[in-house]
Structure formats: structure tokens, C-alpha cells
C-alpha positions as CSV (number, residue, x, y, z in Angstrom):
1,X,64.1,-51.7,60.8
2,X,60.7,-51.6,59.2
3,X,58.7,-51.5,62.2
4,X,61.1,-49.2,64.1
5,X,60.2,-46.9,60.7
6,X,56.7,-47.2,61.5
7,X,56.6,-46.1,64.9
8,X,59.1,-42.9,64.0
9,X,56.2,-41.9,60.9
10,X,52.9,-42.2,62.5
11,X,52.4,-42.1,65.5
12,X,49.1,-42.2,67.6
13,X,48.1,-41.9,71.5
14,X,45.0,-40.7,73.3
15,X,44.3,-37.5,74.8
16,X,41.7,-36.1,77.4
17,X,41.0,-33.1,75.6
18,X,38.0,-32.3,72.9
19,X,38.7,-29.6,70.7
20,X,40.4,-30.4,67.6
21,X,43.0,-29.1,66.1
22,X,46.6,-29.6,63.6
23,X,49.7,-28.2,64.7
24,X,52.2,-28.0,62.0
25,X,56.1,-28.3,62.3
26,X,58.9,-28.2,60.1
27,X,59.1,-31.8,59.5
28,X,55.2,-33.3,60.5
29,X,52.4,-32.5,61.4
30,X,50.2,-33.5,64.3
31,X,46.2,-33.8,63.8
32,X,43.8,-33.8,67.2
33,X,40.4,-35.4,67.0
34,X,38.6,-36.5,69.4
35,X,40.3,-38.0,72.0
36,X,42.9,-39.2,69.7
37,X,46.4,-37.6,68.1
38,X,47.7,-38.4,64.8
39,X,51.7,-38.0,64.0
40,X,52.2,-37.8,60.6
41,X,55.9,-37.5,59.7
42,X,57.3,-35.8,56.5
43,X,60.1,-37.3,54.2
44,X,60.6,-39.8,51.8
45,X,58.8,-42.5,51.4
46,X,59.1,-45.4,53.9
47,X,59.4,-49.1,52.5
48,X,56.4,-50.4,53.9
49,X,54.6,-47.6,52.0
50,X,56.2,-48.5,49.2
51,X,54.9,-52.2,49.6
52,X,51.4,-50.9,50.4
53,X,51.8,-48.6,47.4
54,X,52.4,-51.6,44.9
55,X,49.4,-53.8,46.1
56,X,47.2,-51.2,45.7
57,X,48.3,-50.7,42.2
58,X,48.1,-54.5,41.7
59,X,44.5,-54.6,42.9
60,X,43.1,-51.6,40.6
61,X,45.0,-53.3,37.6
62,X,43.4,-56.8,38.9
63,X,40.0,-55.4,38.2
64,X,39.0,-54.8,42.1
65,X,36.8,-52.0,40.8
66,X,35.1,-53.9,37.9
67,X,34.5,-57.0,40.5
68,X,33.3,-55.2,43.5
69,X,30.6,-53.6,41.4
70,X,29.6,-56.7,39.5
71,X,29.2,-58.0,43.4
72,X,26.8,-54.8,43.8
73,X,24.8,-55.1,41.0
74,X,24.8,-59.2,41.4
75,X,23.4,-58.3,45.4
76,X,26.2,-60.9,46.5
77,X,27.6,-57.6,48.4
78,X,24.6,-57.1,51.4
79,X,24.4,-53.3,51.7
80,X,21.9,-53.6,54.7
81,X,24.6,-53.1,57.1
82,X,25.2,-49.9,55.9
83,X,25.1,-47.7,59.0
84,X,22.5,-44.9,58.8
85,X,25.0,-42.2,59.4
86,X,27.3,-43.2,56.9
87,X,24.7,-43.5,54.3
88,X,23.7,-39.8,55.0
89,X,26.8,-39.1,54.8
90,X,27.4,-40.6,51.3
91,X,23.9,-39.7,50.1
92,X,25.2,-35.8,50.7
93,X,28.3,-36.3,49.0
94,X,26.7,-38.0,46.2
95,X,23.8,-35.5,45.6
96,X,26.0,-32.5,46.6
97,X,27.1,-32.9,42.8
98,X,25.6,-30.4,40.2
99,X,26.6,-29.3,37.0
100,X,29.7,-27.1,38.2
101,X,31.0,-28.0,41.5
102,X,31.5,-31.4,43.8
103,X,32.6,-33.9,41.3
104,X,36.3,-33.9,42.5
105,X,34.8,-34.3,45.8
106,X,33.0,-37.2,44.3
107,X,36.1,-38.9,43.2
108,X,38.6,-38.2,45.8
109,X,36.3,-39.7,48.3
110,X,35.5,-43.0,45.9
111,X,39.2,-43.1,45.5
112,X,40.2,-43.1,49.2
113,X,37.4,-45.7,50.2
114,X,39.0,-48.0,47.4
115,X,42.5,-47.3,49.1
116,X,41.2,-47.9,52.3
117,X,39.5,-51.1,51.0
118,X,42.4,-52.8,49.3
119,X,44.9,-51.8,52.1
120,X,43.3,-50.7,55.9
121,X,46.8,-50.1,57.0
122,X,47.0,-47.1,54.6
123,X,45.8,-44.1,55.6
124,X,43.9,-41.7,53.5
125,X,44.4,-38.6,54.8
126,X,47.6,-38.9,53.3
127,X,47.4,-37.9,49.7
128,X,51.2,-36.9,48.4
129,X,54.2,-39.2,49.0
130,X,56.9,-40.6,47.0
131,X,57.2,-38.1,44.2
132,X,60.3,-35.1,44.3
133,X,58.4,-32.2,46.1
134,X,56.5,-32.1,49.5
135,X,55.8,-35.5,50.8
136,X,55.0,-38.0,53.9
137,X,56.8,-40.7,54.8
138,X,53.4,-42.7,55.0
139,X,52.1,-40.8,52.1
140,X,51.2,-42.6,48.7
141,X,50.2,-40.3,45.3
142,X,46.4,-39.9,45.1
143,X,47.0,-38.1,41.7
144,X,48.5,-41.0,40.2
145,X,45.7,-43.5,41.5
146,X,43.4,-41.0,40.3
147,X,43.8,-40.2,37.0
148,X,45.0,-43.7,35.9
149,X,42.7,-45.8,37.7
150,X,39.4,-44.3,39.8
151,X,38.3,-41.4,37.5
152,X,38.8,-43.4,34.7
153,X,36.6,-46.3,35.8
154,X,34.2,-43.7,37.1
155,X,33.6,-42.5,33.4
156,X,33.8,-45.9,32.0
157,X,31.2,-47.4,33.7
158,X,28.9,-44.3,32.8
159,X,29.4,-43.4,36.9
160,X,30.5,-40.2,37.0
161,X,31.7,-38.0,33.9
162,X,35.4,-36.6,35.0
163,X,38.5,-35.5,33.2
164,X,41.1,-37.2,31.5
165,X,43.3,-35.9,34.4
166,X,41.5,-37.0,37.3
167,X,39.9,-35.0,40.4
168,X,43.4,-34.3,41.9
169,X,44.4,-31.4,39.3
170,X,42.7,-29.1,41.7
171,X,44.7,-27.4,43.1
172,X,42.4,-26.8,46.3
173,X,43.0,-30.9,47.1
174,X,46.6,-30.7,47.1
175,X,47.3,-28.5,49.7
176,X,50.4,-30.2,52.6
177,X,47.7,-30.9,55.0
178,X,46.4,-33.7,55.8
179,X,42.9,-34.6,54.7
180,X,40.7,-34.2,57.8
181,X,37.5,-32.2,59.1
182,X,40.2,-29.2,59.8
183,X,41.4,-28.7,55.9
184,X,40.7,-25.3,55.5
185,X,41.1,-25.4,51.7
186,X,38.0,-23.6,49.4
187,X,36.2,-26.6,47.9
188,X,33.2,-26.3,46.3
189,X,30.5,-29.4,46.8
190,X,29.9,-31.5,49.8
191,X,33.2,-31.0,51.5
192,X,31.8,-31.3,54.6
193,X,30.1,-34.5,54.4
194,X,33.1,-35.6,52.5
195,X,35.6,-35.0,55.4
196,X,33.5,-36.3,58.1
197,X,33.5,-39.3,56.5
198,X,37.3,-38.9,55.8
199,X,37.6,-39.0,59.8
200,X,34.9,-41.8,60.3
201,X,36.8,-44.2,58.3
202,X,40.2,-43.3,59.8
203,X,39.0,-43.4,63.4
204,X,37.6,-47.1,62.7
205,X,34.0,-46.5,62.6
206,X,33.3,-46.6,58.8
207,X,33.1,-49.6,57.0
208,X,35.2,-48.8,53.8
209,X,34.2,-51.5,52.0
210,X,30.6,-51.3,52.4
211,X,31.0,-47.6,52.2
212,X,32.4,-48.1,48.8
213,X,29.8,-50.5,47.3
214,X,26.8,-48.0,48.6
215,X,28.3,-45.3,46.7
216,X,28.7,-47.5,43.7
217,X,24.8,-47.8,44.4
218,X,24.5,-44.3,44.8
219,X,26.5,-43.2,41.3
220,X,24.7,-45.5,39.6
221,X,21.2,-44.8,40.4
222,X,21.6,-41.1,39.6
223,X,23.8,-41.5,36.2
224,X,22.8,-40.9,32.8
225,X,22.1,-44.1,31.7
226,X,19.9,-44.8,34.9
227,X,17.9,-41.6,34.2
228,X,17.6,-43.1,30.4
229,X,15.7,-46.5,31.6
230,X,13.6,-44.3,34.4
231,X,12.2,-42.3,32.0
232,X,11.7,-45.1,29.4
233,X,9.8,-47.0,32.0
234,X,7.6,-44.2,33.0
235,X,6.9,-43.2,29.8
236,X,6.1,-47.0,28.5
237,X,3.7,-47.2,31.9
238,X,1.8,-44.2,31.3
239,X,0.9,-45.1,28.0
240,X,0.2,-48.8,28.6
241,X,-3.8,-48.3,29.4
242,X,-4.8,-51.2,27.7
243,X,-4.6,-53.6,30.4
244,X,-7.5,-55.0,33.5
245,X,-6.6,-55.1,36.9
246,X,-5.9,-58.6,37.5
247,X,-3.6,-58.9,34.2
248,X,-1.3,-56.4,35.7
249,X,-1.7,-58.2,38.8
250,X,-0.6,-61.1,37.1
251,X,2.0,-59.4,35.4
252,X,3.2,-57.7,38.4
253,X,4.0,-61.4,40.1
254,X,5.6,-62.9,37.0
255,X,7.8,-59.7,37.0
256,X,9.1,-60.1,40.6
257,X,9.6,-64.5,40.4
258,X,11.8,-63.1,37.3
259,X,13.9,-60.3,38.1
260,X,16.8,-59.8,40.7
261,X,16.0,-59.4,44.4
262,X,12.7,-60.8,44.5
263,X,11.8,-60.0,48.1
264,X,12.7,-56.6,48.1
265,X,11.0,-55.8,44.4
266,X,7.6,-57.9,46.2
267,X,7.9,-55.0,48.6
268,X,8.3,-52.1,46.1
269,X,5.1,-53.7,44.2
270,X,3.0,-54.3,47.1
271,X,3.9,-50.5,48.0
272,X,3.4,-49.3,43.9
273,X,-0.1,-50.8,44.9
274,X,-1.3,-48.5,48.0
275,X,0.5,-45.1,46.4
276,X,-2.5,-45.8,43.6
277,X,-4.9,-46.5,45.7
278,X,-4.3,-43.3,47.8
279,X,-4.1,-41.8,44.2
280,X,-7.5,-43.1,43.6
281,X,-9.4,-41.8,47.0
282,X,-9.5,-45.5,48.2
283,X,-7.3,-45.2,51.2
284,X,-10.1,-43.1,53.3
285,X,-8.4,-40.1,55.6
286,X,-5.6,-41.9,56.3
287,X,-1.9,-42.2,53.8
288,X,0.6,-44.3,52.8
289,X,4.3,-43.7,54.6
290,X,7.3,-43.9,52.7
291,X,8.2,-47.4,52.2
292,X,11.2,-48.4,54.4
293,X,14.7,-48.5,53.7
294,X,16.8,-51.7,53.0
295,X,19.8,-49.9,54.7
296,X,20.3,-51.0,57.7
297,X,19.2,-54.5,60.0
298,X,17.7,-52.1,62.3
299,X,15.2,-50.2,59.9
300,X,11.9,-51.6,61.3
301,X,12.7,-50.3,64.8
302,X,9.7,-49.1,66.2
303,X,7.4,-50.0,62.8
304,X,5.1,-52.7,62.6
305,X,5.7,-53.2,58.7
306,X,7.3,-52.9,55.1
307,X,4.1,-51.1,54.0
308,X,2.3,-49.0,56.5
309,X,-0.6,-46.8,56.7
310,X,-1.1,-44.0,59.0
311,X,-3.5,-41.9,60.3
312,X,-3.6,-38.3,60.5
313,X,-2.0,-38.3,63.8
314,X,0.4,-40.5,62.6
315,X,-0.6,-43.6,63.9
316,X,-0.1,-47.0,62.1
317,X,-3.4,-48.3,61.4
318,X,-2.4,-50.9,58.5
319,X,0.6,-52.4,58.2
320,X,1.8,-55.8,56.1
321,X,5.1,-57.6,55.4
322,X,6.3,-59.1,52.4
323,X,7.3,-62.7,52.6
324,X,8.5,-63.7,49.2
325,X,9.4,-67.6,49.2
326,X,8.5,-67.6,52.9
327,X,5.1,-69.3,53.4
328,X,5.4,-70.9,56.7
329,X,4.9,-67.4,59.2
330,X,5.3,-69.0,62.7
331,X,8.3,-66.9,64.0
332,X,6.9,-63.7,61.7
333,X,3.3,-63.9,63.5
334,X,5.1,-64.6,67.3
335,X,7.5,-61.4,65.7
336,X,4.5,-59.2,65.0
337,X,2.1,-60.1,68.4
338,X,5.0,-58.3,70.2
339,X,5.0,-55.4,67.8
340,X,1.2,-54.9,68.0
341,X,1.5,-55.3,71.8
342,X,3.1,-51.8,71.6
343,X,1.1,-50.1,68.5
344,X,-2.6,-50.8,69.9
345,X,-3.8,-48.1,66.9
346,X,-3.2,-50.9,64.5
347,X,-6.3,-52.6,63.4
348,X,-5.2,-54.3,60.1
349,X,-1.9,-56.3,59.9
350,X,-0.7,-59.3,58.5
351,X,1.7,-60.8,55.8
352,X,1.8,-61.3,52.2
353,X,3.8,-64.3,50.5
354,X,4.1,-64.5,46.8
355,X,2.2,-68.1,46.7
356,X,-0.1,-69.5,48.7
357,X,1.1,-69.2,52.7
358,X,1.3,-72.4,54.6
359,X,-1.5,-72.5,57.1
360,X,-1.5,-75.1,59.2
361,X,-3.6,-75.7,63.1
362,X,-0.3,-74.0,65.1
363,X,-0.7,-70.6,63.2
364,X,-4.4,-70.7,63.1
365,X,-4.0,-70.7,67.1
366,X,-1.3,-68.0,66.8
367,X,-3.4,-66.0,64.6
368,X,-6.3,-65.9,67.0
369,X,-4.1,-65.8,70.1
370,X,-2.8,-62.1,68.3
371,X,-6.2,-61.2,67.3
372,X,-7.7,-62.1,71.2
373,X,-4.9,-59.9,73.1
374,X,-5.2,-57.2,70.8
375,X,-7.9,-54.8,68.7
376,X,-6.2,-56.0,65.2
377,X,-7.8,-58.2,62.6
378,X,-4.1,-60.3,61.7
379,X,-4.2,-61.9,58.2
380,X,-1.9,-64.7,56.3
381,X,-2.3,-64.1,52.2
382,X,-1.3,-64.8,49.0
383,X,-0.1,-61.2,46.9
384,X,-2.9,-62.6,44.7
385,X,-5.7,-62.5,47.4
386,X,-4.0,-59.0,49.1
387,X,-4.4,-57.0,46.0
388,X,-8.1,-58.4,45.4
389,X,-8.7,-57.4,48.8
390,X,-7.2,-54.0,48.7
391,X,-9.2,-53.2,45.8
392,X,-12.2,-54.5,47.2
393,X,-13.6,-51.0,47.9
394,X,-12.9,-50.0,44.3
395,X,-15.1,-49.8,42.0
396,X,-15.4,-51.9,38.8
397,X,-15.3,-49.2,36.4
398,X,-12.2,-47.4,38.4
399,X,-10.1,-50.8,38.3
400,X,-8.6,-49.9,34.4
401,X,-7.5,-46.5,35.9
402,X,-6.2,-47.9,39.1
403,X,-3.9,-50.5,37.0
404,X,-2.7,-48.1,35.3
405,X,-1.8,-46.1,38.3
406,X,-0.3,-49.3,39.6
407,X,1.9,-49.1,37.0
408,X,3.1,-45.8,37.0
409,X,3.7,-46.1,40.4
410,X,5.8,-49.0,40.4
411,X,7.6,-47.6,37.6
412,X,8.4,-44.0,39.3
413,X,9.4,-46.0,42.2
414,X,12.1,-48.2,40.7
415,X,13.2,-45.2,38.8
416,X,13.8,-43.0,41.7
417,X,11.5,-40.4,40.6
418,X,9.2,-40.6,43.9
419,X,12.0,-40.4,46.7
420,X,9.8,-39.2,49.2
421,X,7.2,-42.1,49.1
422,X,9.9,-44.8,47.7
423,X,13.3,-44.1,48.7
424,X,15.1,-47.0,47.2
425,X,18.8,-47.3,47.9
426,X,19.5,-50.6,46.3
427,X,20.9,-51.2,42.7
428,X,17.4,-50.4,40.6
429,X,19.2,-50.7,37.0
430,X,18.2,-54.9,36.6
431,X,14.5,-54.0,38.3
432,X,14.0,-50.9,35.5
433,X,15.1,-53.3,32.4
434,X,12.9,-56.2,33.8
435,X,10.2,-53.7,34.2
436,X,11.1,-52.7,30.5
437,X,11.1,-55.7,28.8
438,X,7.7,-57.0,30.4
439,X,5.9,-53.4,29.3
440,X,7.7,-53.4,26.0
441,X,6.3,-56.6,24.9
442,X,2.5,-55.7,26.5
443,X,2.4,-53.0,24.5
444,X,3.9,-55.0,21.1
445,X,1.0,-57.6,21.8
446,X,-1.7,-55.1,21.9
């Protein structure tokens, strides 16, 4: 009976046509996209709906919410999966909020990916079902999740400021359509980006669950509370003058061995480092590109490094990776010949490991073999001995200033406030009060 109910509710074949569209009946409607047609039946609420329903509730009551971003902020989720388009997508939906429109937007969507992670069977186009008006037979109430459960999370943890009643009270979201890239319904905020990802997770090519925990990411790095510790660790940065080079490069070490996510924050500092220097003058005519992304396993396609620095034809003339715990570089030096067989305008490369790096007879040979076939000078240091030699050309009495810049930079970074040079999509809020705590007590011991 139950899967004979199923079949009669939702059905869903392929067509050879391209132009989507919903046709609406008395009793369904029938949603085209792509090559594939959605049945969605209207009625009461089918018992395997009802089931779905109930462990839904169960698993927001559980605390699924609470744990899946402890697991965020923890790193024990790995967001570098996250596929490129989808974190566009999010990143729109997220930042399409301002002070008057695309909130609801904001928590419809962080609702459904929630659904759609507790229960995959459910869809979430489907927003009414089970109550005494309109609804679908494989429908569930998104109102009720919403204001008992999401919205209210989203305001507890300092996430998202919504409501008592939830995001649902709109009237524009509770139109008898089915969510999709054809609602017609005036929204203000990102609806667009909002939808397409509506259709992405529905067709099977969105991850909810990582969708989910990089928009935790997302909310968190642009709340209140985030913008609170930013500023406090700029401000504590820009004031903290009193302190030589090689203390901060001290400091800067003792930081990342201490705080979460070492080998990522070991980038971030190494990068902090060249912004000043280009501050300074010291980087010649050539600048420092954005640092890359953690998003995706794919990001160093067609780059040579973490930190890279181009010409002004845009050619990678420096670039170095960060190898935090990681001192024997075999595989990474066979890994970057082949990348510097295709970027012959590199001259400079080489690797950076938070200790000493393990050189033995078999990457001495490597290292020359890379340096014979091709015009770079390859190089195997400590982050002690890279940031002595990157300041090499500086001189004594600039090396106060360019701490200091160090500093700032390193700051502004974690706190998201230089996006275009550092565009940091992991949790920052652990890396800020780390950051905080060690400038806090330099300047109390000054």
C-alpha cells in the first residue's frame, strides 16, 4: 500500500525536451527541468510522509543542528569538497542579505538543506502538507520546522537575527507552487541563487550536507559577534608597535602550533607576510595574488602554489607551499617539477615546513634534478629561515614597521576584512580569539 502510495504522489520520468516549465491541474502539479519531470500530487498527507515528517522533528529536537556545527567549527566536517558552483551559489545567498530584504531567503534555504540532510527522500520543493488548507500528499509544514526549530537556532547561535515567527510568515513563500527556478512569487534578496540551488539539490547534484555546514561557515563569519572579534584584532594589531621582527616571527609560529587548523593558518601567515612586504615596496614590480581557497580538492589547478607572486603580465614568478608537520617533501618536490614543467616564468619556488624540513641525499638529487630541467631556483625551508629570507632586502630600520604590517595583515585576513587578497571560507572565529589572546597579552607585558 505504501509504495503503491508513492508511485500515485510523485512521480518522475525523463523527457527530451529543454525548456522548463509547471503545468498546474486541479489536483497536482507537474514541474519540467531539464530533461526531467516532476509529479507532485495534492491531498492529504501520505503515511510515509508522515514517518519522514516525525524523524525530522526527532533529529532537530536531537540537537542535529547544535552537532553539525560543533563538527564545523571542530574542522571534523571537511568543507574542501565543497563544489565551486555551489559555494557561489551559497556565498550569493548569504551576502544577498542587507538590512531589509533576503533574510527569509536566508532561512528557508538553511531550513530546506537541514530537511534535505536529515531525510534525502524528502523533497524540498514541497513546503505545505498535512495541515487543513492546500496541501501535497508528499508535502511536510516548513512553517512549523521554521519557527520552532531553524530560525530559532539561527538567532541563538548569534547566526542570523529573525523573528519569533520564523521566515515562513511571508506571505510571498507560501504561494501552492512548488519551490523551483519557475516560482514567480516577488521575493526580495537572492532568490535566484536561492532557487537554483533549490533545483541543484533536488536534481542530485548538491551535496546537502556539505551545503549546510558551508553556510554555517558562511553565517558565521559575517555575524555580529564575528565582526566584534575582527575588529578587536585589528584594532589590538594596529596598535601593538612595540615589537622586532623576529619576535613577531616567533610569535607568529607559536600562534599557528597552538590554534585550530594549523596548516591552513601557516598558509594565512605565510601570506599576512608578503601582503606587508608588498605594503612595504619590497616585492619589486611584481604583486601578491589572492591567497587560494580551501574549497574545493581541485583549487590549485593550473597554480604552482598556496602563495604566489605574479608579474605584471600575470605570470607566476614566486610561488611556495605550506607544509605544516610535513618535513619529508619527496612526493611534494616530484609534484611541483611537473608543475614548473608547464610555468617556465617561475624562477623562485619551493616549500616551507613549520620546523626544520627533512633533507636527506634523495631530495638533494630531486632538488637539482628540478633546478637542472628548468630556469627555477627550488628551495626546502623552515618558516623561520623563509621569513628571514623574504625580508632579506628589507632594511634594518624598516623591519619594526614591516612587523607591524605583518600583523595587521594577518589580522585583516582572519577577520575577513581583506577578501580580495585573503578570501577565507573556513570557520575564522577560533583563529581571531587565538590571535586575540596572544596580542592581548603582548601588549599587557609591555
Amino acid at each position: 500500500m505504501m509504495k503503491k502510495e508513492i508511485k500515485r504522489s510523485v512521480t518522475t520520468v525523463i523527457r527530451q525536451t529543454s525548456e522548463d516549465h509547471l503545468e498546474v491541474y486541479a489536483r497536482k502539479s507537474v514541474l519540467h527541468v531539464g530533461n526531467t519531470i516532476l509529479t507532485f500530487q495534492e491531498g492529504a498527507q501520505s503515511e510515509s510522509t508522515k514517518m519522514r515528517y516525525r524523524r525530522i522533528c526527532d533529529a532537530f529536537e536531537s540537537g542535529f543542528l547544535l552537532k553539525t556545527l560543533q563538527d564545523v567549527q571542530s574542522g571534523k566536517i571537511d568543507l574542501s569538497s565543497v563544489a565551486d558552483a555551489d559555494a557561489e551559489l551559497l556565498k550569493k545567498i548569504v551576502e544577498g542579505v542587507s538590512e531589509n530584504e533576503g533574510r527569509a531567503v536566508v532561512c528557508i534555504c538553511f531550513l530546506q538543506l537541514a530537511i534535505k540532510s536529515i531525510e534525502p527522500a524528502q523533497s524540498i520543493r514541497l513546503h505545505k502538507g498535512g495541515g487543513k488548507g492546500f496541501s501535497w500528499v508528499e508535502g511536510i509544514s516548513m512553517r512549523s520546522l521554521d519557527s520552532k526549530y531553524t530560525s530559532k537556532f539561527l538567532r541563538d547561535n548569534h547566526l542570523m537575527s529573525m523573528n519569533s515567527f520564523g521566515a515562513m510568515m511571508t506571505r510571498s513563500f507560501a504561494e501552492n507552487y512548488p519551490y523551483s527556478g519557475l516560482y514567480k512569487a516577488s521575493i526580495k534578496g537572492p532568490a535566484a541563487s536561492w532557487l537554483r540551488l533549490v533545483d541543484s539539490v533536488e536534481l542530485g547534484n548538491t551535496n546537502p550536507s556539505l551545503a549546510l555546514a558551508y553556510m554555517m561557515v558562511l553565517l558565521k563569519n559575517r555575524s555580529d559577534e564575528f565582526n566584534i572579534l575582527s575588529d578587536r584584532a585589528s584594532s589590538l594589531a594596529k596598535t601593538c608597535k612595540v615589537l622586532s621582527f623576529d619576535e613577531v616571527r616567533e610569535g607568529m609560529l607559536n600562534f599557528v602550533d597552538h590554534t585550530t587548523n594549523s596548516a591552513r593558518a601557516l598558509e594565512v601567515v605565510m601570506h599576512g607576510l608578503m601582503q606587508a612586504l608588498q605594503g612595504l615596496g619590497a616585492i619589486e614590480d611584481n604583486q601578491v595574488s589572492p591567497l587560494c581557497q580551501m574549497r574545493t580538492a581541485n583549487k590549485k589547478a593550473g597554480s604552482v602554489g598556496d602563495i604566489e607572486i605574479k608579474n605584471f603580465e600575470g605570470e607566476v614568478v614566486e610561488a611556495w607551499d605550506a607544509k605544516y608537520g610535513k618535513p619529508y617533501l619527496w612526493d611534494e618536490l616530484a609534484e611541483l617539477g611537473e608543475k614548473l614543467e608547464n610555468a617556465p616564468s617561475v624562477t623562485k619556488a619551493g616549500f616551507v615546513v613549520d620546523k626544520k624540513p627533512d633533507i636527506r641525499a634523495d631530495i638533494l638529487d630531486r632538488k637539482r634534478e628540478i633546478e637542472q630541467a628548468t630556469k627555477a631556483s627550488v628551495y626546502l625551508m623552515s618558516f623561520d629561515e623563509w621569513a628571514r629570507f623574504q625580508c632579506g632586502n628589507v632594511a634594518k630600520k624598516d623591519r619594526a614597521e614591516l612587523a607591524n604590517s605583518w600583523l595587521v595583515a594577518v589580522a585583516e585576513s582572519f577577520g575577513r576584512k581583506r577578501l580580495q587578497l585573503a578570501p577565507i571560507d573556513e570557520p575564522c572565529e577560533k583563529w581571531l580569539k587565538d590571535l586575540i589572546s596572544w596580542l592581548e597579552k603582548i601588549t599587557a607585558g609591555k
